[in-house]
KEKE-3310 file (N, C-alpha, C; in steps of 0.2 Angstrom, whole numbers, plus 5000, padded with zeros to 4 digits):
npx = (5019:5014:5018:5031:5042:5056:5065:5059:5050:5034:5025:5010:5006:5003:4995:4992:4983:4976:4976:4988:5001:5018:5029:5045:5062:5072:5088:5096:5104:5113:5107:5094:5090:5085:5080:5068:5063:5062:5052:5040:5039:5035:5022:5017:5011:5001:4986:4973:4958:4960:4974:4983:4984:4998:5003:5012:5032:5049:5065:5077:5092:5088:5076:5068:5055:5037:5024:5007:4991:4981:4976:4964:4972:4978:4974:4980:4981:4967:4961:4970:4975:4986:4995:4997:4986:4971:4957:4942:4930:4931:4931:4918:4913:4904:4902:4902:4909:4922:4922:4920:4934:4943:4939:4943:4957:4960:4956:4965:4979:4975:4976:4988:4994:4989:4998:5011:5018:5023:5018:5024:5023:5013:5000:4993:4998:5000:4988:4978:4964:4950:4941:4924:4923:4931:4947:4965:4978:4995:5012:5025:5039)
npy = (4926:4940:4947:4954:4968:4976:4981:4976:4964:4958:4954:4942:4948:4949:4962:4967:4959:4963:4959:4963:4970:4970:4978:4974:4977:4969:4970:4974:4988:5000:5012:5006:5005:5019:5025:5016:5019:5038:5032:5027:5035:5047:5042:5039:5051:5053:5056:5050:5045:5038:5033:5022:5016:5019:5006:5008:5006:4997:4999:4998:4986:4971:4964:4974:4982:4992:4992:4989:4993:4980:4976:4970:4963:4972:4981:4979:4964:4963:4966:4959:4943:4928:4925:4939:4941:4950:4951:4941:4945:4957:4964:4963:4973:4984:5000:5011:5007:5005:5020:5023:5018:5025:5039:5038:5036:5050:5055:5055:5058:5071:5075:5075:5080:5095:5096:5095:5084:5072:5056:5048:5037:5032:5017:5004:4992:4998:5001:4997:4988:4990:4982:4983:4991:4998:5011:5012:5022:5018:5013:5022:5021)
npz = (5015:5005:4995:4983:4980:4970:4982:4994:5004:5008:5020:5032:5044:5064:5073:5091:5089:5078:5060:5048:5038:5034:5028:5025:5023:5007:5013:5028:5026:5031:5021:5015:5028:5032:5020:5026:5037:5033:5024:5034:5043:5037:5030:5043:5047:5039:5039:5032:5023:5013:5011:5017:5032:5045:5057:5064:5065:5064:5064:5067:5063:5067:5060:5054:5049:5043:5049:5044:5037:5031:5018:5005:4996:4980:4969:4955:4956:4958:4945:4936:4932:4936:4927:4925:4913:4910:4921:4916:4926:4930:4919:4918:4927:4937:4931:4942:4952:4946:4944:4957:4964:4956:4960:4973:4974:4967:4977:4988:4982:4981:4993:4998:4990:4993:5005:5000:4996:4984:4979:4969:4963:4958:4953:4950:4958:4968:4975:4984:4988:5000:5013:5009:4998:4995:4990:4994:4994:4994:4997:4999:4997)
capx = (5022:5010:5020:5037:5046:5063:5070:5055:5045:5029:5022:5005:5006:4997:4998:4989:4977:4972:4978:4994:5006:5022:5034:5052:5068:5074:5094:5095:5111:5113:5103:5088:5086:5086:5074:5061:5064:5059:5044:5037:5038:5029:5015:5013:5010:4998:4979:4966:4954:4959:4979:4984:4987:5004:5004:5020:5039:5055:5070:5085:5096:5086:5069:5065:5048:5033:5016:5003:4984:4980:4970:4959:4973:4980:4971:4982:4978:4961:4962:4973:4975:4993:4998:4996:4980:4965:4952:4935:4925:4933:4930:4911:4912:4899:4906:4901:4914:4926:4923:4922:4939:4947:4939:4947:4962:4960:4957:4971:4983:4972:4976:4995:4999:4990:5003:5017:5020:5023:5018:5027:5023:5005:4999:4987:5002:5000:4983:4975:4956:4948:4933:4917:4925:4935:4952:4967:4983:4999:5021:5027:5044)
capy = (4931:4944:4950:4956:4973:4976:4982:4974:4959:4961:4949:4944:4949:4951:4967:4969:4954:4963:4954:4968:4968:4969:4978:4973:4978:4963:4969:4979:4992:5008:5016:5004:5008:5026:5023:5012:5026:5040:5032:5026:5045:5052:5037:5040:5058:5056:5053:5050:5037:5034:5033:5014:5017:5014:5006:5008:5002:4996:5001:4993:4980:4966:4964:4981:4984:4996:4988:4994:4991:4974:4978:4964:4964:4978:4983:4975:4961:4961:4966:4954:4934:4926:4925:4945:4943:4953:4945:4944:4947:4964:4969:4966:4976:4990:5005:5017:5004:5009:5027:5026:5019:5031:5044:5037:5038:5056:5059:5055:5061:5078:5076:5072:5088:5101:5095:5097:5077:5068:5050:5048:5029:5030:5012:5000:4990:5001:5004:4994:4988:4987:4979:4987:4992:5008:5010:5015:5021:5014:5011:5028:5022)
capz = (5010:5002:4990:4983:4976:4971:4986:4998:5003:5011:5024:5034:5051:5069:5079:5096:5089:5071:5053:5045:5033:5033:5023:5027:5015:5008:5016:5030:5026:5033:5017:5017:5036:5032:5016:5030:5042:5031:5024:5039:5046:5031:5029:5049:5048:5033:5041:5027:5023:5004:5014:5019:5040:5048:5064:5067:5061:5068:5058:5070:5061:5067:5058:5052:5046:5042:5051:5037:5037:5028:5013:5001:4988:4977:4962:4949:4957:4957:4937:4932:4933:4939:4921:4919:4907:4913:4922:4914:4928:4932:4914:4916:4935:4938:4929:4946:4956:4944:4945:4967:4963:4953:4965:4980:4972:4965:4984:4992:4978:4981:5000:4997:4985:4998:5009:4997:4997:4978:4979:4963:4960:4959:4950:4952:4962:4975:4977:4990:4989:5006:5012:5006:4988:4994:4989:4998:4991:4999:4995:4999:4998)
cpx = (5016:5011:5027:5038:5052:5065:5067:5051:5040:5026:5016:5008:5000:5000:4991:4979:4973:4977:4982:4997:5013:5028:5041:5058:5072:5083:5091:5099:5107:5106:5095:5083:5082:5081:5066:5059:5059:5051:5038:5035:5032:5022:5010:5009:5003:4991:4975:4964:4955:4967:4980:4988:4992:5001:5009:5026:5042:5060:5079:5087:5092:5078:5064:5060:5043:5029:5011:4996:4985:4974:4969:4964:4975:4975:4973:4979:4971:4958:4963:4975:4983:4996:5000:4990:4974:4960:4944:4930:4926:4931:4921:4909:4909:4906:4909:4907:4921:4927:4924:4928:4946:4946:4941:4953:4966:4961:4962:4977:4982:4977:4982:4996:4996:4994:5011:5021:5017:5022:5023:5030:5017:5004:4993:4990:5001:4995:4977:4966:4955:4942:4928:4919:4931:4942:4959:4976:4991:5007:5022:5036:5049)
cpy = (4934:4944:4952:4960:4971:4978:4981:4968:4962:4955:4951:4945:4950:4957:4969:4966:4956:4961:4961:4966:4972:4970:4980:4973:4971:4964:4976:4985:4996:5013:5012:5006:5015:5027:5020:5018:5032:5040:5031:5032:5047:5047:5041:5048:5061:5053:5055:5044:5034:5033:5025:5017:5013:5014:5006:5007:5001:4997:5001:4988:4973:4965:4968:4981:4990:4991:4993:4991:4987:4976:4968:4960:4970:4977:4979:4968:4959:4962:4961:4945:4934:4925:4933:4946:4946:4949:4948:4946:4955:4966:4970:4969:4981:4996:5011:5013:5006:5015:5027:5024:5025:5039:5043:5039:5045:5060:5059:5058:5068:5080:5075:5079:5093:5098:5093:5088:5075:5059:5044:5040:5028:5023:5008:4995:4993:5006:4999:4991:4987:4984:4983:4990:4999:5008:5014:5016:5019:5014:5019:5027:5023)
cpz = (5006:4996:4990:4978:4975:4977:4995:4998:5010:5013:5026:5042:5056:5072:5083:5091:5082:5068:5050:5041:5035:5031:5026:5020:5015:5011:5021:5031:5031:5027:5015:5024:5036:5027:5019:5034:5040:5028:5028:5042:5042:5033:5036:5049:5042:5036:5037:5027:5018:5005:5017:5028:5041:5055:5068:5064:5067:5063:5061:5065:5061:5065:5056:5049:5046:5043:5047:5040:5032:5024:5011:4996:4985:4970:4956:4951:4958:4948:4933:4934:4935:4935:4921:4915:4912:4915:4919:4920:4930:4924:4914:4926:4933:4935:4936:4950:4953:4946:4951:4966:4961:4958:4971:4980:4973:4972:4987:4986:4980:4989:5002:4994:4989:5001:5007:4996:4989:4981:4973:4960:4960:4953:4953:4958:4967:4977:4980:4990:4997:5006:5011:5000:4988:4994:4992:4995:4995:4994:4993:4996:4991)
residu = (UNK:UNK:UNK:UNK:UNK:UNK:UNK:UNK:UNK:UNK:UNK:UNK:UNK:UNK:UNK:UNK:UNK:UNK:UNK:UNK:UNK:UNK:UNK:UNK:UNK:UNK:UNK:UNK:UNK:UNK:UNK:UNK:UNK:UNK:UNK:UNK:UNK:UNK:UNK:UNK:UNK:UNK:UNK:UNK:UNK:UNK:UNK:UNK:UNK:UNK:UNK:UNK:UNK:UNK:UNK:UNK:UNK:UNK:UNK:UNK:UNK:UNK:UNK:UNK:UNK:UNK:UNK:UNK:UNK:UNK:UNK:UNK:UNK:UNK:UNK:UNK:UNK:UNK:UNK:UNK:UNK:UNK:UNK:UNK:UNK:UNK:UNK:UNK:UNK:UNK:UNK:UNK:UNK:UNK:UNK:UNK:UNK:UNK:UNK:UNK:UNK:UNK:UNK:UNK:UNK:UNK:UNK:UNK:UNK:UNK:UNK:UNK:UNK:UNK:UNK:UNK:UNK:UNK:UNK:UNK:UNK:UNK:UNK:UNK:UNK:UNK:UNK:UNK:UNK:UNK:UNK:UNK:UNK:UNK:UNK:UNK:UNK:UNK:UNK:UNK:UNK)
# end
C-alpha cells in the first residue's frame, strides 16, 4: 500500500516488468466506475513530462484500477515527517531545487489550461517527485 484518499487506495504494482502504482476506488459502484473511467481517459490523453503517465486502467467491477507511473513519493511527503511536522532537511534544501519544483509544476498547470482542462486539486499531495529531482503532477480525479 502506497497510500490512501477518501475515495481511493493506492498500491505498488508491476506492469509488463516496470514498478507502478495503483490507484484503485476503495468501492466499486456504478459512479466510482464512471469517476476511474473518466479520469483514466483524461490523464491518458494528456502527454507532458511535468504529467504522471497512465499505462492503462481497468474499470470492470472486478479490480478497477488506473496503472500510473511510480514516482519517488509525493511532495508532502518529502516536506513533511509522519507526525505532519516539516522535515529539517527540506527546509535547509537548495533553494534552485525549490524553484525547478515550483517550475515543473507551473508547467504542467500551463500545459493543462491551453487545453481547457482544471486540475482543480493542485497540492503538494499530488505532486509527484521523480528520480533526478523533477516533479510530476498527478490525481486528476
Amino acid at each position: 500500500l502506497l497510500g490512501e484518499g477518501g475515495a481511493n487506495v493506492v498500491y505498488r504494482g508491476a506492469f509488463h516488468g516496470a514498478d507502478v502504482a495503483i490507484k484503485s476506488p476503495r468501492t466499486a459502484g456504478e459512479r466510482e466506475l464512471r469517476d476511474l473511467r473518466r479520469e483514466a481517459e483524461l490523464m491518458a490523453g494528456l502527454r507532458h513530462p511535468r504529467v504522471a503517465e497512465v499505462f492503462g486502467w481497468r474499470d470492470g467491477p472486478e479490480h478497477p484500477g488506473i496503472v500510473l507511473e511510480l514516482g519517488l513519493g509525493s511532495l508532502f511527503e518529502a516536506i513533511h515527517d509522519d507526525a505532519g511536522r516539516p522535515r529539517e532537511a527540506w527546509a535547509a534544501r537548495d533553494p534552485s531545487d525549490v524553484l525547478g519544483i515550483a517550475r515543473d509544476v507551473a508547467s504542467a498547470v500551463a500545459f493543462l489550461h491551453a487545453r481547457r482542462v482544471a486540475h482543480r486539486d493542485v497540492k503538494s499531495d499530488n505532486v509527484l517527485l521523480a528520480p533526478g529531482g523533477a516533479a510530476k503532477l498527478c490525481d486528476f480525479g
